[in-house]
C-alpha positions as a Markdown table, in Angstrom:
| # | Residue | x | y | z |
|---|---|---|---|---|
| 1 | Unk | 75.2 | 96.8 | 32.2 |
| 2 | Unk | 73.2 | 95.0 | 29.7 |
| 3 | Unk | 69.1 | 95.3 | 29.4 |
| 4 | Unk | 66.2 | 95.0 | 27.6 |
| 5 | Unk | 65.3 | 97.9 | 25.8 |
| 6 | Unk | 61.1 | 98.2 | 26.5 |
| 7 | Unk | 59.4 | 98.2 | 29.7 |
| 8 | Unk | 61.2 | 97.2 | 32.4 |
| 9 | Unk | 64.1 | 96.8 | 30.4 |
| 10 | Unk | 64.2 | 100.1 | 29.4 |
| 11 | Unk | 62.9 | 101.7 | 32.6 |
| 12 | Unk | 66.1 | 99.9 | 34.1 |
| 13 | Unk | 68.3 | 101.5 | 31.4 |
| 14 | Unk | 67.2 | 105.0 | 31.9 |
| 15 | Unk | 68.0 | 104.8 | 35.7 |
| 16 | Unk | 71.3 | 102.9 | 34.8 |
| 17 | Unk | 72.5 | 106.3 | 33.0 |
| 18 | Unk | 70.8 | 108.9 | 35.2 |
| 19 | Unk | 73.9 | 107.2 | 37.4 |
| 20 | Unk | 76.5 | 108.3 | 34.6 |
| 21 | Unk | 76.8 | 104.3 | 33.3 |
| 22 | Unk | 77.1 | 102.9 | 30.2 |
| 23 | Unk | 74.3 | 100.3 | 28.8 |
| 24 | Unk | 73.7 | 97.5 | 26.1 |
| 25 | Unk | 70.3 | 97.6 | 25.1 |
| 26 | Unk | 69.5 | 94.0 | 23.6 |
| 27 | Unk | 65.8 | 93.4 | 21.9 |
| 28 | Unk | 64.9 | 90.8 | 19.1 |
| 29 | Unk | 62.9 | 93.4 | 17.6 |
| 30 | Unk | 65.1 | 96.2 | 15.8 |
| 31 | Unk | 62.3 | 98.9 | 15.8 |
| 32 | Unk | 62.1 | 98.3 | 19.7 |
| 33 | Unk | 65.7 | 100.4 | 19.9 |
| 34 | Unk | 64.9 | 103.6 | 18.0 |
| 35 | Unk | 64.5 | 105.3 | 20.8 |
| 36 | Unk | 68.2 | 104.8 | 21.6 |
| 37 | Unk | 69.2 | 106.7 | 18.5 |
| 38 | Unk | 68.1 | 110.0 | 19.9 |
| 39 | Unk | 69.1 | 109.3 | 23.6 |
| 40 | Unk | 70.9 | 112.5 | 25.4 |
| 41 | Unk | 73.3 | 109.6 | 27.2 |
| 42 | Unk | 74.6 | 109.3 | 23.4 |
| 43 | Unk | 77.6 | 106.9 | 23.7 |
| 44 | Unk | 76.5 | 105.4 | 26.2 |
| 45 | Unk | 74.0 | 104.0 | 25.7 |
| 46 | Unk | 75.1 | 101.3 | 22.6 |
| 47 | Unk | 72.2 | 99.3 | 20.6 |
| 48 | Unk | 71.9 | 95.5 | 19.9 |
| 49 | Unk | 69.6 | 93.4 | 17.7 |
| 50 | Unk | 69.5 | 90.2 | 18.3 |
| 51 | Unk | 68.3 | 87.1 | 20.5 |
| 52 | Unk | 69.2 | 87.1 | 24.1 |
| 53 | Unk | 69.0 | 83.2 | 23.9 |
| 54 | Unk | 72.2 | 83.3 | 21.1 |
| 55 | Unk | 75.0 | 82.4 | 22.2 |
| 56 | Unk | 76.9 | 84.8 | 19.7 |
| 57 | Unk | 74.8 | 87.9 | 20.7 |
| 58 | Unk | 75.1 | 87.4 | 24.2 |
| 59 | Unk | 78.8 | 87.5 | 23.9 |
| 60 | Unk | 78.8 | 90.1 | 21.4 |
| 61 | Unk | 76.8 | 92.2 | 24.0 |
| 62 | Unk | 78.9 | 91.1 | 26.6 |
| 63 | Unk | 82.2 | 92.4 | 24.6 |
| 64 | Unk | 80.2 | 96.0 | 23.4 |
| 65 | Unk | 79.5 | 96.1 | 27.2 |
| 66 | Unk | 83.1 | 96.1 | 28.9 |
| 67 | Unk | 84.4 | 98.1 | 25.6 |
| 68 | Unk | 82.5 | 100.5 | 27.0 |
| 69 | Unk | 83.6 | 100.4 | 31.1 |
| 70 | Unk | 83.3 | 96.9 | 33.2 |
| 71 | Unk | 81.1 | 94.8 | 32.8 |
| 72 | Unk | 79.4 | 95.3 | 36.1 |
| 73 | Unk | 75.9 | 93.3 | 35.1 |
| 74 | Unk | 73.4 | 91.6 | 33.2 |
| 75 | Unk | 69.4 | 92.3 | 33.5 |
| 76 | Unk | 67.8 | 89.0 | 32.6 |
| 77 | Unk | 64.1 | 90.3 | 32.2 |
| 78 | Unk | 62.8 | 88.8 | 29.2 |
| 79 | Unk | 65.2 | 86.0 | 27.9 |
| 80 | Unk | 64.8 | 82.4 | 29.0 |
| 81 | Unk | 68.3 | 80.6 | 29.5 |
| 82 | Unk | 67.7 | 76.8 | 28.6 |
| 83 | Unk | 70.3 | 76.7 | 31.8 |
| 84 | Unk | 68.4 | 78.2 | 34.5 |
C-alpha cells in the first residue's frame, strides 16, 4: 500500500501495519518522513521523497511497494492526478 506520510496519510499507514502490511510512505517534503526511521514496523514500512504527481516517483513507489508484498493499493490523499 502506498500513502502519504502526515495526517491522514500517516494515520492510514499506522493502521495499514497494525494489520502486519507493508507501506510506501511518499511526501514531497523529506523532513515529513523522519518519523519512519524509528518506526517498530522497521522493514516495512519503506520511505520515499518525492512528488506524487511524477511520473518516475510514482512508479518508483509502485515498484518499492510490490518488492515488498503485492501491490494491493494506492491512498490518493494529497496528490492531484492531471487525469482525474
Amino acid at each position: 500500500m502506498i500513502v502519504s506520510s502526515q495526517g491522514i496519510g500517516r494515520a492510514i499507514a499506522e493502521r495499514l501495519l497494525a494489520d502486519d502490511g507493508a507501506v510506501v510512505v511518499l511526501d514531497r517534503d523529506d523532513a515529513a518522513l523522519g518519523w519512519t526511521s524509528a518506526h517498530p514496523a522497521g522493514g516495512r514500512l519503506i520511505a520515499l521523497a518525492g512528488d506524487g504527481a511524477d511520473e518516475e516517483v510514482t512508479g518508483r513507489a509502485a515498484d518499492m511497494a510490490q518488492d515488498a508484498g503485492t501491490l494491493a493499493g494506492w491512498v490518493n490523499n494529497a496528490a492531484v492526478f492531471r487525469d482525474a
